[in-house]
C-alpha positions as CSV (number, residue, x, y, z in Angstrom):
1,X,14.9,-32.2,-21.7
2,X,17.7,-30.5,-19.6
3,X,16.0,-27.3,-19.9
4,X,12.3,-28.5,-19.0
5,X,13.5,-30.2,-15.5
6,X,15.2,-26.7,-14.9
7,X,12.1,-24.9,-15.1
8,X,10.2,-27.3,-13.6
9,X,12.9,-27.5,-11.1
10,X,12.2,-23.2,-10.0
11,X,8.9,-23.4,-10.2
12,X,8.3,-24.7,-7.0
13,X,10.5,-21.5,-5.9
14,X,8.3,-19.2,-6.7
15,X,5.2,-20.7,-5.3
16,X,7.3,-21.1,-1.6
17,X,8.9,-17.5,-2.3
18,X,5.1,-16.3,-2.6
19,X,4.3,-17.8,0.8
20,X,7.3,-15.9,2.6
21,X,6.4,-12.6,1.0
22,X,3.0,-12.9,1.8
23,X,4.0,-13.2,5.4
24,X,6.6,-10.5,5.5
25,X,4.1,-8.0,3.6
26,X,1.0,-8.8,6.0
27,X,3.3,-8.6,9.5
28,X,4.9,-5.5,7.8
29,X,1.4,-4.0,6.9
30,X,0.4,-5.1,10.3
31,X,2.8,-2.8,12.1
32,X,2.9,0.5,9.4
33,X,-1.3,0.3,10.2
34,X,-1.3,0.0,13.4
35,X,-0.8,3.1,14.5
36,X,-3.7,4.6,12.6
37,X,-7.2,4.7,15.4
38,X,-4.7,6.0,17.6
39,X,-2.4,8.1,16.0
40,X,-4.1,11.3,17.2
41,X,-4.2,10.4,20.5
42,X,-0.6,9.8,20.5
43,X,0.0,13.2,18.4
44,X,-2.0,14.9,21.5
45,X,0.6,13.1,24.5
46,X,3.4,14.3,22.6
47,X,2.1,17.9,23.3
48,X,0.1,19.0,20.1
49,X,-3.1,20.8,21.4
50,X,-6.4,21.7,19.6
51,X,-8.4,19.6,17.0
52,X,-7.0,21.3,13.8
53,X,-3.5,21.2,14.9
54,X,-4.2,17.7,16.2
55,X,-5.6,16.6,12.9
56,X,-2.7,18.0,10.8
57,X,-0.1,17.0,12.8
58,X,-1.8,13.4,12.5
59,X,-1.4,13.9,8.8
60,X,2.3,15.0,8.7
61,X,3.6,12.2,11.3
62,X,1.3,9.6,8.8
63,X,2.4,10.8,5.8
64,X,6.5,11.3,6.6
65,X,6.7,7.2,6.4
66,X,5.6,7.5,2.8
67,X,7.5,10.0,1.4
68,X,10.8,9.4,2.2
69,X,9.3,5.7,1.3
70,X,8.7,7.2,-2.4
71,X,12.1,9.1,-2.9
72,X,13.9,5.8,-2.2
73,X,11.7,3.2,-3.9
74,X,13.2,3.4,-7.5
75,X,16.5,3.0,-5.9
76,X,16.0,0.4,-3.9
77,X,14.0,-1.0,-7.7
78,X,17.8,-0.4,-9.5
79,X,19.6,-2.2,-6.3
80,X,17.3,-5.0,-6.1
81,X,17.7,-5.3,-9.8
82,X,21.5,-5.2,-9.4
83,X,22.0,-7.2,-6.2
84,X,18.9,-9.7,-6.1
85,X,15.8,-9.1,-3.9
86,X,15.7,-10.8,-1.4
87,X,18.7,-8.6,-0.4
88,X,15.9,-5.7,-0.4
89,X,13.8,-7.5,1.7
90,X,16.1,-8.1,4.3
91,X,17.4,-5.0,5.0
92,X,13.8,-3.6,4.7
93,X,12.6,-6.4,7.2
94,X,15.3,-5.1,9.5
95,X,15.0,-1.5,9.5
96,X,11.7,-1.5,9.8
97,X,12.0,-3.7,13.2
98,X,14.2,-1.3,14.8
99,X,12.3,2.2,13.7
100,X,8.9,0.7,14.7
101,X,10.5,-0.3,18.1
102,X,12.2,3.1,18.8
103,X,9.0,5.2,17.8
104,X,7.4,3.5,20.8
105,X,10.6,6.0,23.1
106,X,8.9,8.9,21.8
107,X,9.0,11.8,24.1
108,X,8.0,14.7,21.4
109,X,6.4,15.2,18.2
110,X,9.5,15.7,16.1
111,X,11.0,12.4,17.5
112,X,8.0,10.5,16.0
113,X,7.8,12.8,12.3
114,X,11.9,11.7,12.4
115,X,11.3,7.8,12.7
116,X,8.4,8.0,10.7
117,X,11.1,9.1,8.4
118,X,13.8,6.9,8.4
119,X,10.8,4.2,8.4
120,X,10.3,5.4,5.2
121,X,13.8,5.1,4.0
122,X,14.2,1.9,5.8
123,X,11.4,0.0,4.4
124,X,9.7,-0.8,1.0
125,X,9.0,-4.5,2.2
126,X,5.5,-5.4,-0.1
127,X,7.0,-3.2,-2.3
128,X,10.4,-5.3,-2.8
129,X,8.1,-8.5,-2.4
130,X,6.1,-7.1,-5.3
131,X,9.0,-6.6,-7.6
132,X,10.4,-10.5,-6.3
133,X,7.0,-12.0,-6.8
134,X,6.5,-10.2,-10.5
135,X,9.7,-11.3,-11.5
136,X,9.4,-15.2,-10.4
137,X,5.7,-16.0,-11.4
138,X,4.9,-17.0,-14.7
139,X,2.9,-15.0,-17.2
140,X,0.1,-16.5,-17.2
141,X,-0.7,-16.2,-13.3
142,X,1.2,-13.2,-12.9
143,X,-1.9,-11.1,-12.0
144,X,-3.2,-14.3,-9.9
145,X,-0.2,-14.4,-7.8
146,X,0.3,-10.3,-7.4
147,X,-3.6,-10.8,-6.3
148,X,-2.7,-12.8,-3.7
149,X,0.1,-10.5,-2.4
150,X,-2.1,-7.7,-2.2
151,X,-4.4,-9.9,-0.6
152,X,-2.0,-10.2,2.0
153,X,-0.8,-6.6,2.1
154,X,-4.7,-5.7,2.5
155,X,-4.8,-8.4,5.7
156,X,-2.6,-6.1,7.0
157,X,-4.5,-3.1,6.2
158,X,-7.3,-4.7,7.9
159,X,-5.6,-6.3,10.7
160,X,-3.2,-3.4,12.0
161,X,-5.9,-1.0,12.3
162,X,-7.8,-3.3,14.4
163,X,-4.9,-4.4,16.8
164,X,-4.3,-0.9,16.8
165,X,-7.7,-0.2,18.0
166,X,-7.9,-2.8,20.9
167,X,-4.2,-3.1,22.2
168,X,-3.9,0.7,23.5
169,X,-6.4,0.3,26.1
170,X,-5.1,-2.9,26.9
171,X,-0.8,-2.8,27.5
172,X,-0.5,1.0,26.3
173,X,0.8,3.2,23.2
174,X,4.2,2.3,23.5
175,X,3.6,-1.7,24.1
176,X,1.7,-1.5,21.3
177,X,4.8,-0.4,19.1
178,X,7.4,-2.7,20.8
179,X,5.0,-5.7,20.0
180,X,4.6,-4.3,16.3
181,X,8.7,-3.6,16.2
182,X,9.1,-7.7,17.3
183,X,6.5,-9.0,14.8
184,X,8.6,-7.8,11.5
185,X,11.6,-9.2,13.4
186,X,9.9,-12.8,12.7
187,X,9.6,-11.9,9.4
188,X,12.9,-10.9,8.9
189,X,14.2,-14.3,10.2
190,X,11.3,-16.2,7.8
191,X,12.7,-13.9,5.1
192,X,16.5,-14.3,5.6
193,X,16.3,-18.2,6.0
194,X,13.6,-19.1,3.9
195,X,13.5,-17.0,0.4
196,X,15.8,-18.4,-2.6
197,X,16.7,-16.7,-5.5
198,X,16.4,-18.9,-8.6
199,X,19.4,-17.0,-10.4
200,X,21.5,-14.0,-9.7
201,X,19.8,-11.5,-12.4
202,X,22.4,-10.8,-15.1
203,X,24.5,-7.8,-14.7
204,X,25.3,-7.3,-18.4
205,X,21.9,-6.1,-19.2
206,X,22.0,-4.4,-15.6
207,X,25.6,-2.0,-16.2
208,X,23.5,0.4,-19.0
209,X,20.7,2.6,-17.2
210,X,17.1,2.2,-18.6
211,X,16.3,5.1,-20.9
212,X,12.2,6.5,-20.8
213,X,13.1,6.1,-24.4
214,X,13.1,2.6,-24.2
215,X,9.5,1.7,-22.5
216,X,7.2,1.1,-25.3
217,X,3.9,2.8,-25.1
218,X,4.7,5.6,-22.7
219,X,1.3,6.8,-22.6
220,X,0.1,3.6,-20.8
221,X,2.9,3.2,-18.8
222,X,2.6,7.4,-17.1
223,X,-1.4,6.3,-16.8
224,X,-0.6,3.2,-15.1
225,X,2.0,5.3,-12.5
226,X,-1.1,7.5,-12.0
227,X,-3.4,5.1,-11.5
228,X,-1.2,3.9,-9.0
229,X,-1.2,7.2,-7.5
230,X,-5.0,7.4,-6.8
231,X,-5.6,4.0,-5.3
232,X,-3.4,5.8,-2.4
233,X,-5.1,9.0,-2.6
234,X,-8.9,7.4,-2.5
235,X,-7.4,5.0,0.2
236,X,-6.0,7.5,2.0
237,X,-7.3,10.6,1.9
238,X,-9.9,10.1,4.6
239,X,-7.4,8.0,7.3
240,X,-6.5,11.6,9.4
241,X,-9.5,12.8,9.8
242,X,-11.4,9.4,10.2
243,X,-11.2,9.4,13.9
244,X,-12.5,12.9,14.2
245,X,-15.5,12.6,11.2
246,X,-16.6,9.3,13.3
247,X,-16.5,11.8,16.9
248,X,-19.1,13.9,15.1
249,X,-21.3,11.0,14.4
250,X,-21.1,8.6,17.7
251,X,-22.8,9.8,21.1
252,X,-20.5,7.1,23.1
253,X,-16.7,8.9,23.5
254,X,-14.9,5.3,24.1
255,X,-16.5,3.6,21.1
256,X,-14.6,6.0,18.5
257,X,-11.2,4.8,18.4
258,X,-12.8,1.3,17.7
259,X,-15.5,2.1,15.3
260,X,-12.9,4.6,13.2
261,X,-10.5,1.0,13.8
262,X,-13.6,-0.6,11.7
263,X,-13.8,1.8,9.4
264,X,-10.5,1.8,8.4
265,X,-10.3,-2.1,8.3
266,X,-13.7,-2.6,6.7
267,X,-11.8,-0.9,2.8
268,X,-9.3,-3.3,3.2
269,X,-11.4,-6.5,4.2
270,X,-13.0,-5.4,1.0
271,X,-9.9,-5.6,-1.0
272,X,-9.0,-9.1,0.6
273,X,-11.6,-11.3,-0.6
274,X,-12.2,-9.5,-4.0
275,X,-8.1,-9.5,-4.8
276,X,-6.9,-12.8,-6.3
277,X,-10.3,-13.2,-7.3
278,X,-10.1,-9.6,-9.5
279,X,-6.9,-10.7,-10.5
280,X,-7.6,-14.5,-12.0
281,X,-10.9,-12.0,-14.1
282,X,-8.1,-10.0,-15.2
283,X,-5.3,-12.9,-16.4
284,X,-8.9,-14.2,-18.4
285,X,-10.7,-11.3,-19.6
286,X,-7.8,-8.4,-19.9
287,X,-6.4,-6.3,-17.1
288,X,-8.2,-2.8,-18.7
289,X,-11.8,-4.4,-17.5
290,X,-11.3,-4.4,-14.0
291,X,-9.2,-1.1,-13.6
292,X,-11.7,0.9,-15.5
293,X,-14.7,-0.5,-13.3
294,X,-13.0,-0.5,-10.1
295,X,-12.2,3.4,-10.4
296,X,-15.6,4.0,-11.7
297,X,-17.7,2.4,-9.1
298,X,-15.2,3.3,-5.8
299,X,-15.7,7.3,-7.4
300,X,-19.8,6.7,-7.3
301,X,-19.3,5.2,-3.3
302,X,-17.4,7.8,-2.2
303,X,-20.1,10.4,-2.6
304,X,-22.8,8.2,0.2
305,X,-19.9,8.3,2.7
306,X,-20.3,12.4,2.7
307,X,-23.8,12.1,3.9
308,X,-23.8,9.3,6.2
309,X,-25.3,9.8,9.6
310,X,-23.9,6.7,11.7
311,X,-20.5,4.7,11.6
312,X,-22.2,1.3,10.7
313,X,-23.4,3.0,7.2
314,X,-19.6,4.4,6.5
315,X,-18.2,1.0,7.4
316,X,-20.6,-0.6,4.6
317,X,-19.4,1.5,2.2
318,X,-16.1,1.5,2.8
319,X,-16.2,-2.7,2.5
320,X,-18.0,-2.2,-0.9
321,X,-15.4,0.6,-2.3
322,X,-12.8,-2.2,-0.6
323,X,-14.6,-4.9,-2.8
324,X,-14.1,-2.9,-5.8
325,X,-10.6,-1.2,-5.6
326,X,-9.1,-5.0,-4.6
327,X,-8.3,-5.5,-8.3
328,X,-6.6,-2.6,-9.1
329,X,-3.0,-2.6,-8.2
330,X,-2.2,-6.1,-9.1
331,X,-3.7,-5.3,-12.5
332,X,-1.7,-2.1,-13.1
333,X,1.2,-4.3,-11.7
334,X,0.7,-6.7,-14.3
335,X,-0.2,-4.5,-17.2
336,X,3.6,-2.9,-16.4
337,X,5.0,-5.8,-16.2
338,X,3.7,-7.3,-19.4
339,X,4.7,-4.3,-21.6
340,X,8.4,-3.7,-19.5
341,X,11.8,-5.6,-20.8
342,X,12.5,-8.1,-18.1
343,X,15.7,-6.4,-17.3
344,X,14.5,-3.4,-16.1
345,X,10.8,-4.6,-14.7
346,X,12.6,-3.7,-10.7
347,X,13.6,0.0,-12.2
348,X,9.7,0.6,-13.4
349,X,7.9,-1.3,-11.0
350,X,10.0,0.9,-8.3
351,X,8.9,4.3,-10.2
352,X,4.8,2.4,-9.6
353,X,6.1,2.0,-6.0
354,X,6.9,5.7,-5.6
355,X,4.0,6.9,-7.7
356,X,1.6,4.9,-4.6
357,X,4.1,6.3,-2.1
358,X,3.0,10.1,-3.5
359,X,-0.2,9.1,-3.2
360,X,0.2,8.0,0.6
361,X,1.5,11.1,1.2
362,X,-0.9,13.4,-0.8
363,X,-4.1,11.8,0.4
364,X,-3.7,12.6,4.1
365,X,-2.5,15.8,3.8
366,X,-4.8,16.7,1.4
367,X,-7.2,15.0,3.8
368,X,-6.3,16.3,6.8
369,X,-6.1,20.1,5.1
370,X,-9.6,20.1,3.7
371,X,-11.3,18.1,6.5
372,X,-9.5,20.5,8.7
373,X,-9.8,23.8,7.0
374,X,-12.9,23.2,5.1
375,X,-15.2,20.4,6.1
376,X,-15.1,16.7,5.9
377,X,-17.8,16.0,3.9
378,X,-15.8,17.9,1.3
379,X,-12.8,15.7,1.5
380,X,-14.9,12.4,0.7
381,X,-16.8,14.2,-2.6
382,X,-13.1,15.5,-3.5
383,X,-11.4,12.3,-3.4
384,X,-14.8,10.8,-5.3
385,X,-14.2,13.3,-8.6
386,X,-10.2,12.4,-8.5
387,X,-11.4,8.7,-9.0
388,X,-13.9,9.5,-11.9
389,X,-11.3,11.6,-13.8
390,X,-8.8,8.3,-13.4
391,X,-11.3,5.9,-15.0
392,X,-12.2,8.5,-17.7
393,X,-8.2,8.7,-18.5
394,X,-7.5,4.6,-18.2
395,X,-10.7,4.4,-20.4
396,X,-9.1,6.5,-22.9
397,X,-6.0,5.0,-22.8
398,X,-6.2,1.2,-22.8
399,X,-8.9,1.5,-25.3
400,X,-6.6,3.4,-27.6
401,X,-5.2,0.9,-30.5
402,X,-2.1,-0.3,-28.8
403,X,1.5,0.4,-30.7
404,X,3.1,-2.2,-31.5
């Protein structure tokens, strides 16, 4: 009896922990977006002249968040594993308030590729609030409540870009970041005073490092990382050259910035409304469903948004590729942590963390490369194969008889 009023006891925990992470990740989101419409207009007052140069640089100063973002992640997995999490999402919450802040000083491009940097290193907040949530909910609505996290990760996908599109204009560039720098500072306060830990994790299990060896079915487990890995590619690839693809299409100059804003924002409001609903499908009908249809049908999108001849049509698309793709990572998140030892679910959901973090990076330089060196239109059928080879491989894969 003792034991059932204990559980029942944390459960309401979990639900309230959800709540705080789901604010932290969307006003984090918020701010890492933001900068998106009018990052190359930013690039070009730091002193970076000429469209290629403009749209690689773009890349580089986009992509520097993620990488050193994905060298840290498993680290900041073991810690959070070691320590607690909420611990993780604290300090995240807090460096991220103070690098976002300071990129607003700016005076040349090197000062904003360094914070974008150490934004990297310092953050990791949906990514810790990930690993939390995974480890709290139960079983059964694992996929659910990861579904609604990404829902509100995707907010801020959808949000930032937006706010990011109309605030410029309004207060100015660096405004813009101070305002973004104070919103994660609210939700370091919610985080610091409002998330409990039900139990320190056990350090016995913790003291002995997780061996490769030990994950059962490693084949699922590299294709899962991978899949991981493309979501960010297909997500991204297109973000540094956006504003410039959208130039060649609109006559009016001072709509570009907000229609690229749209674009950008339209994936994500996609993702929104389809991800908790994706992700209840998936805790009914089996997670390998949903990730096999969402690569396939986001590859076949892709290939309409080479051809389009007006924003409005590439804004449609990119909600529909949104809808699809919304169920994706809280599958593969669940499909890792169902086959993972509980001890070490932090250690391999941070290695899933750093495999999105590659893709962040890889997607907008690949992006900004090809759309810059080759075309764009090349850039969107590119991105469209990638995702057709990574639902040929999860088909193979989590159709294979599973080893038990």
């Amino acid at each position: 009896m003792h034991h059932n009023t204990q559980s029942e006891y944390q459960k309401p925990y979990w639900r309230h922990n959800l709540v705080v992470c789901l604010f932290g990740s969307f006003a984090t989101l918020i701010a890492m977006t933001l900068i998106l419409p009018f990052l190359p207009l930013y690039v070009e007052q730091l002193g970076i002249d000429g469209q290629a140069d403009i749209a690689q640089w773009s890349g580089i100063a986009y992509g520097a968040t993620y990488l050193t973002a994905g060298v840290v992640a498993p680290v900041w997995g073991r810690l959070g594993d070691l320590y607690g999490r909420k611990s993780m999402l604290v300090r995240a919450s807090l460096g991220m308030a103070i690098t976002i802040t300071l990129m607003g000083c700016a005076t040349t491009i090197w000062q904003l590729v360094g914070l974008r940097l150490l934004a990297g290193i310092a953050g990791g907040y949906s990514s810790g609030a990930m690993i939390l949530v995974a480890s709290q909910a139960p079983r059964s609505q694992s996929a659910w409540a990861l579904g609604l996290l990404s829902s509100g990760v995707m907010a801020g996908n959808l949000i930032g870009p937006l706010v990011g599109g109309f605030l410029p204009p309004l207060v100015g560039i660096r405004m813009t970041f101070i305002g973004a720098g104070s919103l994660i500072f609210i939700a370091f306060l919610a985080t610091l005073f409002l998330i409990r830990e039900t139990q320190p994790p056990p350090r016995k299990h913790l003291q002995t490092r997780i061996h490769w060896s030990d994950i059962p079915n490693k084949p699922l487990m590299i294709t899962m990382l991978g899949t991981g890995l493309l979501l960010m590619v297909a997500n991204m690839s297109i973000e540094p050259i956006i504003t410039l693809y959208i130039r060649s299409l609109t006559i009016d100059p001072t709509r570009v910035t907000l229609i690229a804003a749209l674009v950008m924002s339209a994936a994500a409001l996609g993702s929104v409304l389809s991800a908790s609903y994706l992700g209840r499908v998936a805790d009914k009908k089996g997670h390998s469903v949903i990730i096999v249809s969402a690569l396939a049908v986001a590859s076949l999108l892709l290939i309409p948004q080479a051809f389009v001849t007006a924003g409005w049509q590439l804004i449609g698309l990119r909600f529909l590729m949104g809808l699809s793709l919304g169920g994706l990572m809280p599958c593969v998140t669940a499909v890792i942590r169902h086959n993972v030892p509980d001890h070490s679910v932090g250690v391999v959901l941070g290695y899933a963390v750093s495999a999105q973090f590659v893709g962040q990076v890889v997607g907008p330089l690949l992006g900004g490369f090809i759309g810059g060196q080759i075309s764009m239109r090349f850039a969107f059928l590119g991105t469209s194969l990638l995702l057709f080879l990574g639902a040929i491989s999860n088909w193979r894969v989590l159709h294979m008889p599973q080893k038990r």
